[in-house]
N, CA, C and O atoms as a Tinker XYZ file with bonds, in Angstrom:
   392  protein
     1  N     55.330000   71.340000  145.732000    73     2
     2  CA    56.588000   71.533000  145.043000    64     1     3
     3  C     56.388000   72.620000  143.988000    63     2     4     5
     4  O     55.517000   72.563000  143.120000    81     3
     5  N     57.169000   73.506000  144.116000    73     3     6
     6  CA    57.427000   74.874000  142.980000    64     5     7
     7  C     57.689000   74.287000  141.484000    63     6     8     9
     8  O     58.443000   73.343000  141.249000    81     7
     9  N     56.957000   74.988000  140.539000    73     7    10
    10  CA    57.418000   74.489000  139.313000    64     9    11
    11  C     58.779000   74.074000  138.826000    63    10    12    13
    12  O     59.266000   73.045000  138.359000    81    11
    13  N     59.275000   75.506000  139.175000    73    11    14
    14  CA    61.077000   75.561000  138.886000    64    13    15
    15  C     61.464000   74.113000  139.733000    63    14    16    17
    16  O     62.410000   73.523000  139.211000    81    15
    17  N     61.069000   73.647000  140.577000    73    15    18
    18  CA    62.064000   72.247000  141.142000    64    17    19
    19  C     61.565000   71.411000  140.503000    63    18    20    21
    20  O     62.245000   70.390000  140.397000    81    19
    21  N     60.318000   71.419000  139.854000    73    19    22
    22  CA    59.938000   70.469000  138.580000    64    21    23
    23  C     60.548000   70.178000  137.560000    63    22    24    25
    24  O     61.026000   69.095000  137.222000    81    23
    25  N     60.537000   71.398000  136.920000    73    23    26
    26  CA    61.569000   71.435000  135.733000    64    25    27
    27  C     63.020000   70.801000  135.871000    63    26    28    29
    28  O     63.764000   70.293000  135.032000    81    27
    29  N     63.173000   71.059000  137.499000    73    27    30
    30  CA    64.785000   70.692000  137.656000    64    29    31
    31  C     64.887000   69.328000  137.457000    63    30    32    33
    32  O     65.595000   68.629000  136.732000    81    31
    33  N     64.035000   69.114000  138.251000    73    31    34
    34  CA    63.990000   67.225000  138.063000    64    33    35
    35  C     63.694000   66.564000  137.097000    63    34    36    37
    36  O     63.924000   65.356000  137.132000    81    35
    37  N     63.062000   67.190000  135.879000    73    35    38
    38  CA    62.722000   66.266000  135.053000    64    37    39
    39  C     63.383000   66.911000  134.346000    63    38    40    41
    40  O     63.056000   68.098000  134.317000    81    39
    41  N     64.588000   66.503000  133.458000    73    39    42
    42  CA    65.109000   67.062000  132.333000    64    41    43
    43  C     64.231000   67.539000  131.089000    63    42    44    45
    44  O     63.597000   68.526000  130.715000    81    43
    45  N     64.511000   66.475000  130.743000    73    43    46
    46  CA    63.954000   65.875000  128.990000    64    45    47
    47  C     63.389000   64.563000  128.640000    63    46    48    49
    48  O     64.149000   63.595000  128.615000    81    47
    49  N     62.204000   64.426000  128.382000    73    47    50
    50  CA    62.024000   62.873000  127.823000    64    49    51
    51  C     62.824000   62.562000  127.266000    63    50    52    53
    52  O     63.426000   63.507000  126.755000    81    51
    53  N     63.218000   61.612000  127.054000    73    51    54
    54  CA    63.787000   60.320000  126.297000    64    53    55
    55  C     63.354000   59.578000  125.404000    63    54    56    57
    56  O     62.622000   58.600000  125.552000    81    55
    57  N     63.858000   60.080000  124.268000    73    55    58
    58  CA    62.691000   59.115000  123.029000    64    57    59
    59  C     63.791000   58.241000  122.190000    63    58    60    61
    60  O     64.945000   58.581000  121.930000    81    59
    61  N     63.320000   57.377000  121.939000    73    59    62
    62  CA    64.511000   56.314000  121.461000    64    61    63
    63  C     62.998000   55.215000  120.886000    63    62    64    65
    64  O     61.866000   55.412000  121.328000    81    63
    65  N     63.315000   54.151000  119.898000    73    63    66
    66  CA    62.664000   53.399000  119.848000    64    65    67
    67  C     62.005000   52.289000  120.606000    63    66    68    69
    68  O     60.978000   51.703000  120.261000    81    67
    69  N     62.808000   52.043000  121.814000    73    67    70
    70  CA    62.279000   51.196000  123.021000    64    69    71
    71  C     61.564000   51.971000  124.098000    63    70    72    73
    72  O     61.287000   51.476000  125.191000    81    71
    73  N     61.285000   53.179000  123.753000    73    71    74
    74  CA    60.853000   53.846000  124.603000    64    73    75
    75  C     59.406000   54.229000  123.736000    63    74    76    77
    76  O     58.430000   54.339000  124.477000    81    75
    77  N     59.139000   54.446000  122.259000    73    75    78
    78  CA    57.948000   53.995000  122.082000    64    77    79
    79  C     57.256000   52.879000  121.613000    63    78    80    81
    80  O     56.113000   52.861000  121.156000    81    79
    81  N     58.258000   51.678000  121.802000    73    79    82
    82  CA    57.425000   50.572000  122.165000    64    81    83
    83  C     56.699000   50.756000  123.808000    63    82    84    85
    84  O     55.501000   50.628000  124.061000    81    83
    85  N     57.684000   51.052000  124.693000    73    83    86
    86  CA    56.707000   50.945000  125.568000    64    85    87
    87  C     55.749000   51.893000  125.888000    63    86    88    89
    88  O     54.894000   51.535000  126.698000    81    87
    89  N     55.672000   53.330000  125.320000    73    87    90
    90  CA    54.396000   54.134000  125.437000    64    89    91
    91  C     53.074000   52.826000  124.595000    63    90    92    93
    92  O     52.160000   52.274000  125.208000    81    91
    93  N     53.278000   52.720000  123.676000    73    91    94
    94  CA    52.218000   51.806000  123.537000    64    93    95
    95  C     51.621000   50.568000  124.057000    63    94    96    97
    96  O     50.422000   50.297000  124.123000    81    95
    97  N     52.714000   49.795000  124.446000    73    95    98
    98  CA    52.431000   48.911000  125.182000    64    97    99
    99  C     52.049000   48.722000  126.529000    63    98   100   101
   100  O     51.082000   48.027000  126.842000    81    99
   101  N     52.912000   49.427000  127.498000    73    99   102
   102  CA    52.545000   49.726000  128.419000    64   101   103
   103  C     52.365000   51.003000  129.326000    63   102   104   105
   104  O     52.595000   51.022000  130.535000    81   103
   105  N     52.067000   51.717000  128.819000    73   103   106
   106  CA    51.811000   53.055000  129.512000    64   105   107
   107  C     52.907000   53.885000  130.209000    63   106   108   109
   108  O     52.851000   54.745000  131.088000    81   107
   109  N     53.620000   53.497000  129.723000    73   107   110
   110  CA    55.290000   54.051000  130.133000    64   109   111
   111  C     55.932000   54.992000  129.841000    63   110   112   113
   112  O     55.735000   55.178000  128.641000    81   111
   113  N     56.533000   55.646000  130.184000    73   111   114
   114  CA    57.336000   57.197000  129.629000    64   113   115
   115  C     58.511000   57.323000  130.375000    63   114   116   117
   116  O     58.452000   57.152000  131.593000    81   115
   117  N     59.771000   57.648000  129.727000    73   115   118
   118  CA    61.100000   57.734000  130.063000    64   117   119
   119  C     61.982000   58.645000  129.805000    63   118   120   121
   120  O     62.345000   58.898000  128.657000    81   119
   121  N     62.512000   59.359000  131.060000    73   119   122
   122  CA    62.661000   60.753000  131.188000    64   121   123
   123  C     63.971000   60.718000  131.797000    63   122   124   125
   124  O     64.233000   59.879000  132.658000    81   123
   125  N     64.993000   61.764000  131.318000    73   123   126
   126  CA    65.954000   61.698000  131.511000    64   125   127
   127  C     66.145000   62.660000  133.283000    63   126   128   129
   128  O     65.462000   63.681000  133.363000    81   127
   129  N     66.850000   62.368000  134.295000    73   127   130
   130  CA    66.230000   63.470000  135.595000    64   129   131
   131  C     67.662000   64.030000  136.412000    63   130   132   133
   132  O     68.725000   63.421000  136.543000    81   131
   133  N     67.424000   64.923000  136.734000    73   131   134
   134  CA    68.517000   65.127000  137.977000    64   133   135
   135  C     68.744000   63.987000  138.291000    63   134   136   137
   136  O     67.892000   63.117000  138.112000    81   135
   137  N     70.653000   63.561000  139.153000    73   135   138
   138  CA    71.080000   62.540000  139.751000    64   137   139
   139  C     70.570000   62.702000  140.525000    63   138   140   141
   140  O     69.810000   61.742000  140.648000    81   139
   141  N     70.323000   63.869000  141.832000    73   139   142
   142  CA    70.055000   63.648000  143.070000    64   141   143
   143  C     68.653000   63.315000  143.199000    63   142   144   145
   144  O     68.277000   63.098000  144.351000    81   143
   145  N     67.711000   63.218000  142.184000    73   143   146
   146  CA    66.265000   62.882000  142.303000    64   145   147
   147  C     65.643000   61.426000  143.282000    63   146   148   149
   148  O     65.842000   60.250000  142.975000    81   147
   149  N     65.218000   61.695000  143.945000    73   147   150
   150  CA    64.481000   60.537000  144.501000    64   149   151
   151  C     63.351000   60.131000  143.726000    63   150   152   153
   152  O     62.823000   60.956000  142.981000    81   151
   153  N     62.701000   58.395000  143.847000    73   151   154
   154  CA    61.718000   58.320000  143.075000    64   153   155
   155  C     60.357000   58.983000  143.614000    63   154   156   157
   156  O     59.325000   59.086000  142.950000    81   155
   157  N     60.519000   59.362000  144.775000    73   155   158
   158  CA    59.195000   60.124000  145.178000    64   157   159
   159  C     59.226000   61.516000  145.127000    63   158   160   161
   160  O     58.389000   62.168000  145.752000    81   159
   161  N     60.262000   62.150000  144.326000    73   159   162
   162  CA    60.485000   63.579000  143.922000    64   161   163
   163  C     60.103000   63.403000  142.058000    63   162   164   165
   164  O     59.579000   64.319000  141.424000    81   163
   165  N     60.377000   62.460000  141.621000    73   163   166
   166  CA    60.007000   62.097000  140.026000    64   165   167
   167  C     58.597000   62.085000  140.321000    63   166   168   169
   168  O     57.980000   63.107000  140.024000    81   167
   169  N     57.892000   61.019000  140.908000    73   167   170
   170  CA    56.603000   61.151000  140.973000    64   169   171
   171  C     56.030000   62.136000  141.189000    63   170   172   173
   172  O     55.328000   62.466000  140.233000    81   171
   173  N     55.974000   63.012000  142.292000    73   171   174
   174  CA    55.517000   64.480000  142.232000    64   173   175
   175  C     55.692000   65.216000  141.450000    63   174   176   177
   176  O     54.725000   65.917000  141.153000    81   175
   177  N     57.117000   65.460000  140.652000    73   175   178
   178  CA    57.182000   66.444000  139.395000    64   177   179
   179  C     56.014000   65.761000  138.572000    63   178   180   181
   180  O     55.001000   66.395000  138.275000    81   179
   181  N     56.228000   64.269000  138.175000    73   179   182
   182  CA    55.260000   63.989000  136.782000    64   181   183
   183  C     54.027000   64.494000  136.985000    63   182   184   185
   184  O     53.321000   65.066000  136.155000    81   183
   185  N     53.735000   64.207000  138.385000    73   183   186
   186  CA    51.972000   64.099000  138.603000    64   185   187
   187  C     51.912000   66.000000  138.730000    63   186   188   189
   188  O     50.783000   66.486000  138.678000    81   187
   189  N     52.749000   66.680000  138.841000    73   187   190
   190  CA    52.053000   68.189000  139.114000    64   189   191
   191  C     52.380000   68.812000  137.775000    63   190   192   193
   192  O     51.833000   69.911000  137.679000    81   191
   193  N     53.277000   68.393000  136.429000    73   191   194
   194  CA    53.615000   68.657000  135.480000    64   193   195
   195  C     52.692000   68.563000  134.397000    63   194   196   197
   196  O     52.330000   69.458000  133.634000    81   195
   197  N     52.244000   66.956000  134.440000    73   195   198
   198  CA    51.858000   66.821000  133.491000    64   197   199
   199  C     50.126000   66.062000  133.663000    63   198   200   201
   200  O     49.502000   65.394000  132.839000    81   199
   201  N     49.803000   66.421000  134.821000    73   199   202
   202  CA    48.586000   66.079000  135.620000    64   201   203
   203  C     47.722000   64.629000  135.227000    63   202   204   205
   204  O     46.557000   64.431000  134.884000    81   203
   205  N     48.925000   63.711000  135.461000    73   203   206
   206  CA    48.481000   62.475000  135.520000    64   205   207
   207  C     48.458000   61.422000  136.585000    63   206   208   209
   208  O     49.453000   61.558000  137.298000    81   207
   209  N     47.903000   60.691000  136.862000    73   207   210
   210  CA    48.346000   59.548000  138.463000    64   209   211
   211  C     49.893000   58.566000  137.846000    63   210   212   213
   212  O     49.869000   57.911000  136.804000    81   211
   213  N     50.757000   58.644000  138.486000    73   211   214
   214  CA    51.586000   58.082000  138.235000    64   213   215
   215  C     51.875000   56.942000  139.067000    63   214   216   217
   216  O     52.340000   57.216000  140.174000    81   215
   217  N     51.690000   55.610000  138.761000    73   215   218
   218  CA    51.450000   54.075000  139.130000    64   217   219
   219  C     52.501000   53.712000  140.104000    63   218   220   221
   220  O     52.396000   53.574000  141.323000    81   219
   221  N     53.757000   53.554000  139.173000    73   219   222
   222  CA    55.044000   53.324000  139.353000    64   221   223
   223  C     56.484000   53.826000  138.826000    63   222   224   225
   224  O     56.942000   53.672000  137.694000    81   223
   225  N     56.839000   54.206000  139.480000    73   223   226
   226  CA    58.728000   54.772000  139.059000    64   225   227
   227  C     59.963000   53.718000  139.168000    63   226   228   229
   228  O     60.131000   52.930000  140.099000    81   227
   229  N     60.682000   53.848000  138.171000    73   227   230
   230  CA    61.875000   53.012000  138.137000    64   229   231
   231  C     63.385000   53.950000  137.971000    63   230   232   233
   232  O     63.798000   54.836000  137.223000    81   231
   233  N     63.748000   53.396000  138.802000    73   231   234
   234  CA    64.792000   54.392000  138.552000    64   233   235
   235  C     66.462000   53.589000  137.549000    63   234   236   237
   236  O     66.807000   52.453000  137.873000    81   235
   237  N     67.065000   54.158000  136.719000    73   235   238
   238  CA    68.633000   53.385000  136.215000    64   237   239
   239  C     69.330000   54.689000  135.875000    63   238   240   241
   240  O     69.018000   55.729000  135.294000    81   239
   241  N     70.583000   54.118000  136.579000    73   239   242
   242  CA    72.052000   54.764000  136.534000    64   241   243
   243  C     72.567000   54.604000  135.525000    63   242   244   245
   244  O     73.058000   53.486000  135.368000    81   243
   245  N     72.692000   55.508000  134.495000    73   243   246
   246  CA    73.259000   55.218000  132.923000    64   245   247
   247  C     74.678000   55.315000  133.378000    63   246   248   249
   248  O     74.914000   56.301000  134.076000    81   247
   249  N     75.773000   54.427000  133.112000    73   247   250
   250  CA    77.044000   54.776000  132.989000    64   249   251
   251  C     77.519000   55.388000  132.144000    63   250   252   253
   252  O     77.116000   55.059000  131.028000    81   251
   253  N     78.482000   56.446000  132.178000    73   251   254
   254  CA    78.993000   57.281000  131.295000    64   253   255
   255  C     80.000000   56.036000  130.169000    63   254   256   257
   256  O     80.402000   54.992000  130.685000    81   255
   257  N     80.234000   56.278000  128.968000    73   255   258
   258  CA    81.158000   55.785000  127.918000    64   257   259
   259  C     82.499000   56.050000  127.765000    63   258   260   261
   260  O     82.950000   57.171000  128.002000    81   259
   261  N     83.162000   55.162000  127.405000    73   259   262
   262  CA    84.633000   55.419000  127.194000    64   261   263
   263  C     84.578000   55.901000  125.842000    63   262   264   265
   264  O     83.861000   55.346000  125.009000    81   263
   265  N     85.517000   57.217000  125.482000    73   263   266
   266  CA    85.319000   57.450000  124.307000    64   265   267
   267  C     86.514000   58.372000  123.572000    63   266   268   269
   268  O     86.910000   59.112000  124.473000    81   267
   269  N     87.153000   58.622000  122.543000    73   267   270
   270  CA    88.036000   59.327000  122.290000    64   269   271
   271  C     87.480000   60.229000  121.374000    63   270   272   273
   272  O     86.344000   60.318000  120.910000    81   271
   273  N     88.772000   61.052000  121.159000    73   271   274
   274  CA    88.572000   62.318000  120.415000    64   273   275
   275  C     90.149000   62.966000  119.653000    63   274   276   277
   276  O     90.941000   63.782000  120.125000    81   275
   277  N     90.183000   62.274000  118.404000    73   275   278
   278  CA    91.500000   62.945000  117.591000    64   277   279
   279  C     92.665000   61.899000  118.745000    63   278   280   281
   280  O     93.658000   62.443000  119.229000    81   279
   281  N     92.379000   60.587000  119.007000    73   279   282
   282  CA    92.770000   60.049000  120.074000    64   281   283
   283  C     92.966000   60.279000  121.193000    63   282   284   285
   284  O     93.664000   59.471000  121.805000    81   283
   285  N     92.547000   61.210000  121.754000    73   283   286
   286  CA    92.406000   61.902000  123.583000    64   285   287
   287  C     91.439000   60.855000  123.693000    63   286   288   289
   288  O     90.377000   60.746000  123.081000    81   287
   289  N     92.046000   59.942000  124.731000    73   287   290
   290  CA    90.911000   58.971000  125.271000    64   289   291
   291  C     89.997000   60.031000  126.254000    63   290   292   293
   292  O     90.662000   60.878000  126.850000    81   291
   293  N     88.546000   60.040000  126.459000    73   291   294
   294  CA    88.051000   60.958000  127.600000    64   293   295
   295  C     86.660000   59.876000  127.970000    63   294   296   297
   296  O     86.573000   58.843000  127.306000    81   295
   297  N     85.893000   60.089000  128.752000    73   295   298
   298  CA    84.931000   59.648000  129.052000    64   297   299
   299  C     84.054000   60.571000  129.268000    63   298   300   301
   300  O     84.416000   61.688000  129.636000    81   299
   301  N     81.916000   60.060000  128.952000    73   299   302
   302  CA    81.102000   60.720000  128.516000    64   301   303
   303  C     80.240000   60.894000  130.179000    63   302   304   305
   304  O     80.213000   59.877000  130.872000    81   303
   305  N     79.677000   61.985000  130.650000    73   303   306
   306  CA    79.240000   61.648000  131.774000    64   305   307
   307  C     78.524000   60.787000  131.666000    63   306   308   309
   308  O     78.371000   60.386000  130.512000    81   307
   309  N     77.626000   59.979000  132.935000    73   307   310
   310  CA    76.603000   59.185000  133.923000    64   309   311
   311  C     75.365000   60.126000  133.460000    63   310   312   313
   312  O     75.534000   61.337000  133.319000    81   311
   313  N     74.343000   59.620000  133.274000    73   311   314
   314  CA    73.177000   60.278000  133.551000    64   313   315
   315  C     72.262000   59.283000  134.332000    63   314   316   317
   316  O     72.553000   58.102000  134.523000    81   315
   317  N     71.052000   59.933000  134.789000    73   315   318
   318  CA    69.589000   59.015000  135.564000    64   317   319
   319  C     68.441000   59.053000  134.506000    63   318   320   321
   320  O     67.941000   59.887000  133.751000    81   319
   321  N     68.275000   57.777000  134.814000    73   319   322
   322  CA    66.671000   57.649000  134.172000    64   321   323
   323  C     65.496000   57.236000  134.346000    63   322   324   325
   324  O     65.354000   56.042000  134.609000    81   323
   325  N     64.501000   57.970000  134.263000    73   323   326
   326  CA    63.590000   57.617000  135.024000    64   325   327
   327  C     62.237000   56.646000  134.326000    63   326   328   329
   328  O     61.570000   57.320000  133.542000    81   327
   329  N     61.791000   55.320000  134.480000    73   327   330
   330  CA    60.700000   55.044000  134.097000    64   329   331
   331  C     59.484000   55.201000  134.631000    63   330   332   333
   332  O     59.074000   54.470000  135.532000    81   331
   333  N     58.868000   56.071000  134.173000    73   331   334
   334  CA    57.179000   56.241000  134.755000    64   333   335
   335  C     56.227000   55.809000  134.532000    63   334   336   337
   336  O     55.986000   56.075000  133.355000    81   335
   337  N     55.099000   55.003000  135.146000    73   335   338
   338  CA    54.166000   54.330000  134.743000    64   337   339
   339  C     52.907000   55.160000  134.795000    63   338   340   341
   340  O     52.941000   55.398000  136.002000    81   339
   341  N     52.253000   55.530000  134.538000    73   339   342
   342  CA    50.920000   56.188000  134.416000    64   341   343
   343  C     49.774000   55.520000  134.390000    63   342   344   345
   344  O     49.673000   54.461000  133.771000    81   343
   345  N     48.593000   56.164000  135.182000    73   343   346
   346  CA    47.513000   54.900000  135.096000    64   345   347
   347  C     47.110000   54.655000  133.750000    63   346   348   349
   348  O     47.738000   55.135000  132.807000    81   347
   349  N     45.800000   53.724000  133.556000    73   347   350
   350  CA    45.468000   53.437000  132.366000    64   349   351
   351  C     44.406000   54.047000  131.808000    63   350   352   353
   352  O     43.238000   53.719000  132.014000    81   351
   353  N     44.824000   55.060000  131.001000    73   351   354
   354  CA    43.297000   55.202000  130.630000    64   353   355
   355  C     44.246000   56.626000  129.631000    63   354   356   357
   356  O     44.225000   57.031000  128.469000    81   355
   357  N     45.102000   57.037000  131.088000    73   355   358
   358  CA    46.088000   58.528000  130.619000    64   357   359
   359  C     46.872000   58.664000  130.123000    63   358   360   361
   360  O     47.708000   57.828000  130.469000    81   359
   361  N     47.327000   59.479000  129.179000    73   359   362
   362  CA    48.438000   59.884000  128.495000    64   361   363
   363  C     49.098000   60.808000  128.727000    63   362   364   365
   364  O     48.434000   61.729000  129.203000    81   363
   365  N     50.466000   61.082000  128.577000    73   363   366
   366  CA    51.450000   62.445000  128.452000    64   365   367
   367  C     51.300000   63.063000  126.850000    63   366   368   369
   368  O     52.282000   62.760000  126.172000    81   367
   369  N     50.517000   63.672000  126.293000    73   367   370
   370  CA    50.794000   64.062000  125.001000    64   369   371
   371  C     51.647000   64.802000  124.552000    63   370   372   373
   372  O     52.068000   64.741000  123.397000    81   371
   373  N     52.133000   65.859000  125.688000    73   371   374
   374  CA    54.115000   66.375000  125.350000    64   373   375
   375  C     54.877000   65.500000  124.739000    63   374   376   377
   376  O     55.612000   65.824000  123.806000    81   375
   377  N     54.779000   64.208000  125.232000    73   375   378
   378  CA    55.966000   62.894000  125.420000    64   377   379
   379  C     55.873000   62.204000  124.150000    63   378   380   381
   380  O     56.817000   61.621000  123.616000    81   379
   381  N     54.576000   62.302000  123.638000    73   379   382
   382  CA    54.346000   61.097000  122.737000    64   381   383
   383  C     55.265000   61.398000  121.529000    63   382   384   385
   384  O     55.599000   62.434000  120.954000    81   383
   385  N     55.675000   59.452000  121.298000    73   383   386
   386  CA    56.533000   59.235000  120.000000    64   385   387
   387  C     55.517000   58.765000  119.074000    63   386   388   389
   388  O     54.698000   57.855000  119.205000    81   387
   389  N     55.772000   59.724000  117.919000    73   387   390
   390  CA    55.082000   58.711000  116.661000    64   389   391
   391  C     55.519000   58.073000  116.035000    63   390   392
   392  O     54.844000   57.451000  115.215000    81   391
């Protein structure tokens, strides 16, 4: 896989506070990805990106929000998210939350 379809697929980590509970706890990292991503297209980006063995992938369908604006009701898009497990021993140090 070409870098550029790497990049495509993996947006942006995702850092939020439940997301570095689980870098510490369990070896986890959560990345925001293309919809059309398969979990065996996430796994290959992580593992050629960021040159780690990647365990297990989870995939969730964020629903977009109902939301207004100056009262224009509108809604926020859907995004994908990806949970990645990494073996034990390895880290993503791009990713890490302090």
């Amino acid at each position: 896989m070409k870098t550029e379809r790497m990049y495509q697929i993996i947006r942006r980590p995702h850092v939020s506070e439940k997301t570095a509970m689980l870098q510490a706890d369990s070896n986890q990292y959560v990345f925001e990805v293309r919809s059309d991503a398969s979990k065996g297209d996430i796994k290959r980006a992580v593992e050629g990106l960021f040159e780690v063995d990647v365990e297990q992938v989870r995939v969730v369908n964020v629903k977009g929000k109902q939301k207004s604006f100056r009262l224009v009701p509108g809604r926020q898009k859907g995004w994908k998210k990806a949970y990645v497990r990494v073996r034990g021993g390895q880290t993503i140090e791009e990713v890490q939350a302090d």
